[in-house]
N, C-alpha and C positions, 0 to 999 in steps of 0.2 A: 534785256539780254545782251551779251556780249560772245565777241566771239575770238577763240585762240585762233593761233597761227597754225594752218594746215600742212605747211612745209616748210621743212628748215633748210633755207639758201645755205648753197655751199660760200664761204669765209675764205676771203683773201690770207694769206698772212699777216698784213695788217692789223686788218681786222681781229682776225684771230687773237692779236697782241693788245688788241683793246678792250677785251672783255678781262684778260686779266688785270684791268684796271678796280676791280673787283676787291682785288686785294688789297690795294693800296687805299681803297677806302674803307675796306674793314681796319687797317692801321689807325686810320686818320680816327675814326667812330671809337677806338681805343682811347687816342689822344684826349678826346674830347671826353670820354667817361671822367677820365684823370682829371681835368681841368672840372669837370661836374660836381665831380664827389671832395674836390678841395674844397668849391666853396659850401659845401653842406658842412662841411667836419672842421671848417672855420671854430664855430661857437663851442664844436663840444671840444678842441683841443684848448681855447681859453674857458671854460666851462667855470674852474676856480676862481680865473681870473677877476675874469666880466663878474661874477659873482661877488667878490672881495670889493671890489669898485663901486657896486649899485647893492650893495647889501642883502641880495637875494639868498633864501633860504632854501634847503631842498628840494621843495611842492613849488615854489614860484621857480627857480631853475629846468624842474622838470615840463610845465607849461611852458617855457621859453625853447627847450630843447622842441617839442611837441606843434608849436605854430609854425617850422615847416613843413610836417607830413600833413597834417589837418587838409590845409588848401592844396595841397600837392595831389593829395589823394582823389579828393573833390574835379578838382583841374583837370584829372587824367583824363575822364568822362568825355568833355570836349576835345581833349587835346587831340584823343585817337580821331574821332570823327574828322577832326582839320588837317590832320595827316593824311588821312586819308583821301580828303574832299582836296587839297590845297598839294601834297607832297613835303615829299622829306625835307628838299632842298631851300625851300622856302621857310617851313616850320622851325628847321632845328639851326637855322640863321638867326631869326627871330628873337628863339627862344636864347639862344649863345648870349647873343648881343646886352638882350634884357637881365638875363641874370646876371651878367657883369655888371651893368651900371647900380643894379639893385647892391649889388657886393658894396661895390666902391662907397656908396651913399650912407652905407651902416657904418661905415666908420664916422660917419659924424653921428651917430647916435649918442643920446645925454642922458637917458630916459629908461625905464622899463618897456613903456609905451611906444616908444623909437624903438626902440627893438625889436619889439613882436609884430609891429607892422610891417617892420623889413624881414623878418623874415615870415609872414604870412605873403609878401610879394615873391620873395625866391621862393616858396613853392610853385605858386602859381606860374612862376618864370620857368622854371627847370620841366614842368611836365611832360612837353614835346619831344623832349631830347632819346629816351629811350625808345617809344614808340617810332618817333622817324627813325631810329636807326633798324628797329625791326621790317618798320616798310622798305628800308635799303637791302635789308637782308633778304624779303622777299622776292623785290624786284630782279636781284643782280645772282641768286643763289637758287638752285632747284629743291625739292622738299626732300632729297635725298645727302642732300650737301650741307644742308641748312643749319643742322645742330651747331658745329664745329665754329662757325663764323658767328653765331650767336651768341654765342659760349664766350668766343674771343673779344667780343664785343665789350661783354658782361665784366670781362678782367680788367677794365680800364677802371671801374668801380674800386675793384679790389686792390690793384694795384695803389690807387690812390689812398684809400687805406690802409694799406701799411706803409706809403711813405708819407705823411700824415702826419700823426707823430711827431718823428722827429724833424719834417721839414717846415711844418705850423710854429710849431714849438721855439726851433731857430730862428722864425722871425719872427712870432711873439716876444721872446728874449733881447733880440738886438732892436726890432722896430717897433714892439707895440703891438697892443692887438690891434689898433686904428691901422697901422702900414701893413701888418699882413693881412688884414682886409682888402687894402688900397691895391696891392701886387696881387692877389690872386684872382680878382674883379679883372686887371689889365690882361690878365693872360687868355680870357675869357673872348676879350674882342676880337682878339688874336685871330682866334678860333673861328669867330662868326663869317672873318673877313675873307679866311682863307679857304674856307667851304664854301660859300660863295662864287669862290673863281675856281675850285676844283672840279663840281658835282655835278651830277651830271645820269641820267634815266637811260639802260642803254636801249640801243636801236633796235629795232626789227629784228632785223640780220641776227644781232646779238644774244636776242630774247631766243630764237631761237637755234643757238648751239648752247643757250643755258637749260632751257627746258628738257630738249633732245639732245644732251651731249653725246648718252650712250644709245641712242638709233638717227636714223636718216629722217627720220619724220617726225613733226608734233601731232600729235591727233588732236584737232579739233575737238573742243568743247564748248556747249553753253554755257555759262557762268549768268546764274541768275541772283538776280540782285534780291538783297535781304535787308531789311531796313534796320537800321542800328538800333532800337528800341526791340526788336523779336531777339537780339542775344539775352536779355534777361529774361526770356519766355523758353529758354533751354536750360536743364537743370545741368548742363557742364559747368554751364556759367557760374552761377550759383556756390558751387563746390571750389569750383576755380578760387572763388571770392575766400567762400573760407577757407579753404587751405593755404593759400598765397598770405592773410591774415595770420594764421598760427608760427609760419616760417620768418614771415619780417618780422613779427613783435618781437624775436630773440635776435635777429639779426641788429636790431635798432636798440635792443639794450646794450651792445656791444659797441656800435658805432656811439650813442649817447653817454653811456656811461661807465667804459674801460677806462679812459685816462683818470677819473675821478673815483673807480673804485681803486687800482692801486696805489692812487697817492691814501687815499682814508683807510680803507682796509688792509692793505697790507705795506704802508709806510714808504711810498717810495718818491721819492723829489718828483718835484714839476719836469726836471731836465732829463730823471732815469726813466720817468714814466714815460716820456715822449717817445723812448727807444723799443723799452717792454712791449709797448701797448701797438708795436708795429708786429710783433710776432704774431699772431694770431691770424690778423691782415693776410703778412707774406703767406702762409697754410692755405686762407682762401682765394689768393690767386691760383694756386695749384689744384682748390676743390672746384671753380668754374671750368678749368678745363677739362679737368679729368672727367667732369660730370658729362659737358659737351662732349670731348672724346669717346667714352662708354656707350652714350646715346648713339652715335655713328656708328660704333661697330656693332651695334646691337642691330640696327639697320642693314649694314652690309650684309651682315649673317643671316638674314630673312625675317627677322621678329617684327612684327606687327610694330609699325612706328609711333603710332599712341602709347605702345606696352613700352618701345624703348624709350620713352622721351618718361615715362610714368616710373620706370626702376632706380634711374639717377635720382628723383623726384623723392620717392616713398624711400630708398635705402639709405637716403644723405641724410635726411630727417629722421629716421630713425636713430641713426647714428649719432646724429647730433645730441639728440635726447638722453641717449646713453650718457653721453660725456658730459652735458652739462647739469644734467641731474646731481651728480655724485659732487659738483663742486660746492655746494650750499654747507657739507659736512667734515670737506678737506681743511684742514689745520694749514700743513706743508703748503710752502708757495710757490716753490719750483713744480709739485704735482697738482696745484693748482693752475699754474698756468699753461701747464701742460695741458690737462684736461681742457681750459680756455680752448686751446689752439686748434687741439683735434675736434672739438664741437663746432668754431666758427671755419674749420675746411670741410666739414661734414655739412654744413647749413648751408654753404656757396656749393655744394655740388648738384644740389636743384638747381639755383638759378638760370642760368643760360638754359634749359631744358621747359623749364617753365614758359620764356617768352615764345623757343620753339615749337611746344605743344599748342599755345593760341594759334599758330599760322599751321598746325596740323588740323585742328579743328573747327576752324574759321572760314567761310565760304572768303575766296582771294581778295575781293573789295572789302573784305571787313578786319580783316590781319589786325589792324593798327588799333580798330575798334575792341577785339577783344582780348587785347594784348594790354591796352590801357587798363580794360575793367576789372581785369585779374589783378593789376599792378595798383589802383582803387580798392581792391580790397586789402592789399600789401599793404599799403600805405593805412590804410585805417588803424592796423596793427602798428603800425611806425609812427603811428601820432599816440596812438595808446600807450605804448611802452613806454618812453621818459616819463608819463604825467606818474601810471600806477608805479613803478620803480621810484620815483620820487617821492609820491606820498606811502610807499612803506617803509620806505629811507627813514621817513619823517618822523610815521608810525613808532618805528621801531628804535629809532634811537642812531641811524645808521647802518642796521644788521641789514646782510647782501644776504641770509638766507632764504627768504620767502620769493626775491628776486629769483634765484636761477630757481626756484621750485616749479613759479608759473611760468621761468619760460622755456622748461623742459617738459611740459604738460601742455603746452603749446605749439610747442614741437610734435608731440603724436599725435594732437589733433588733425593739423596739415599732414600728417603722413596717412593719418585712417581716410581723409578729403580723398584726393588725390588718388590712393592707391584703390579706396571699395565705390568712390561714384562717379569719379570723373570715369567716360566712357567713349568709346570710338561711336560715332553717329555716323550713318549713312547719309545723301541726303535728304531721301526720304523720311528717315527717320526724324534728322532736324527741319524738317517739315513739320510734322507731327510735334514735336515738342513745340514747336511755335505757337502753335494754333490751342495749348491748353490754357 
């Protein structure tokens, strides 16, 4: 048992001026999304490339694409636990530092087998990174404020795919795939070095004008401990799993296989597609926030904050379904990539809601733990999608129909999840679900 803070000290100005340090770390957790999701979209921006080089074909492209979510997914399991157990600051150092050197090292790849080794280690490198920044988000944000900076977190992702693209692409073109490996491994350290010396758990004092901004007082609570093994003995979890599964598998046929469907399918250079293939991107920087955004006002307004964190969740997904369904029989390419765009801003409007929802329904020591396991079941989808999209590639002769079929029927799956079982639990309730 644990126990909150029973009164919130009145704050120097100072002081005061220190909690809004807050922000500057959600900035910084931006940065470092950005810096995250470059070296993920490393392989799929040279996708043709590396492939033309090592003579792999669609099915063996799509497992190469696929040996980072595999272990990534796997990794998360622990990862939250060590967040948890260890802290943000420590973990997403770690993990920074490790996935750059993993970066850097794939450029001397020669091999098939070189490859998928390195990138079976940058999963396992990368796993911390979201999880610690939701334990940031915990610690430094109250559960009313929450959505909006998790949200903003999630856009560093986004951001970095849609610049992506064209900025892999440019140094593809002038340096090789071997130097843009080399440069976006280095920016990575960067990152390790300077979190390191900025970060920081706030005080006392701090904790409580975060908890009680708006009263004079925390009320004291017990906070009892739950063992990380009884989240799989609650059927949130569960749902959590596959629903988070139905929304990555489409989000990761996007990230895997957009630059390489409109050079094959619809004819467009290595150097236009690098530009294209950022629109969609830029749409989902706009559906992270607005989804965060919505969840917050959804909250201010009185809505039950499981419902509001659940309506961004089930309506984005929905939406997404809509649009990406109809693309399988679109001819037109400008109303094909239209529809693209509106499906991957409709699919980023869960996200940041999603990771919020864990730290709604997570006793506080566990945030990181089932924030991870839902992102585990994310990633299951994300290791799934490049192999199935490639072996119907393969199947089919190249045809991208059966492709957005299933991943718009995967899309309602996560939205039926989400919307008819995930559910608000009292604690006594997740009590009782534990013990079946």
């Amino acid at each position: 048992m644990s126990q909150t803070l029973t009164e919130a000290p009145s704050l120097t100005p100072t002081e005061k001026k220190t909690v809004r340090i807050r922000w500057f770390l959600v900035g910084f957790l931006i940065l470092g999304g950005v810096v995250n999701y470059l070296d993920r979209s490393t392989l799929s921006v040279a996708n043709t490339t590396i492939a033309e080089e090592f003579h792999l074909n669609a099915l063996q492209m799509g497992l190469l694409l696929s040996a980072f979510s595999w272990p990534y997914a796997i990794a998360n399991l622990p990862a939250g636990y060590l967040v948890d157990r260890f802290g943000p600051k420590r973990m997403f150092a770690f993990a920074a530092g490790a996935w750059s050197l993993i970066s850097m090292i794939t450029a001397a790849a020669n091999s098939f087998g070189f490859f998928y080794a390195a990138r079976v280690a940058l999963g396992i490198a990368e796993s911390p990174f979201f999880t610690s920044a939701l334990k940031v988000n915990e610690r430094w944000f109250n559960a009313k404020e929450r959505a909006l900076p998790v949200s903003l977190v999630n856009t560093g992702s986004q951001i970095a795919n849609a610049i992506a693209p064209p900025l892999l692409t440019f140094l593809l073109l002038t340096m090789s795939w071997r130097g843009m490996f080399i440069i976006v491994g280095a920016l990575g350290i960067v990152i390790a070095l300077v979190w390191l010396r900025i970060y920081r758990d706030p005080t006392l004092k701090e904790q409580a004008i975060i908890k009680g901004a708006q009263a004079d007082a925390v009320v004291a609570a017990p906070v009892e401990k739950v063992h990380w093994g009884q989240l799989f003995k609650q059927r949130n979890t569960w749902f959590m799993i596959l629903g988070a599964f139905g929304i990555f598998y489409t989000v990761w046929v996007y990230l895997t296989w957009l630059p390489s469907y409109l050079q094959t399918a619809r004819g467009f250079s290595l150097a236009d597609s690098g530009w294209l293939a950022s629109l969609p991107f830029l749409c989902g920087i706009i559906g992270v926030i607005f989804g965060g955004w919505l969840s917050g006002r959804l909250v201010a307004r009185g809505v039950n904050t499981v419902l509001a964190r659940k309506i961004p969740i089930v309506g984005g997904a929905l939406l997404a379904a809509a649009a990406v369904l109809p693309v399988a029989y679109v001819e037109n390419t400008p109303l094909a990539i239209t529809l693209l765009s509106v499906g991957y801003f409709a699919s980023q409007v869960p996200i940041g809601c999603l990771w919020t929802l864990a730290s709604d329904v997570a006793p506080s020591n566990q945030v990181a733990s089932l924030g991870a396991i839902q992102n585990f079941g994310g990633f299951i989808g994300a290791a799934v999608a490049p192999v199935v999209t490639g072996a119907i590639l393969t199947a089919t002769g190249g045809n991208y129909t059966l492709v957005f079929l299933v991943g718009g029927i995967l899309l309602l799956v996560g939205a039926l999840s989400y919307g008819l079982f995930v559910k608000q639990r009292t604690p006594a309730s997740q009590v009782a679900d534990a013990s079946r």
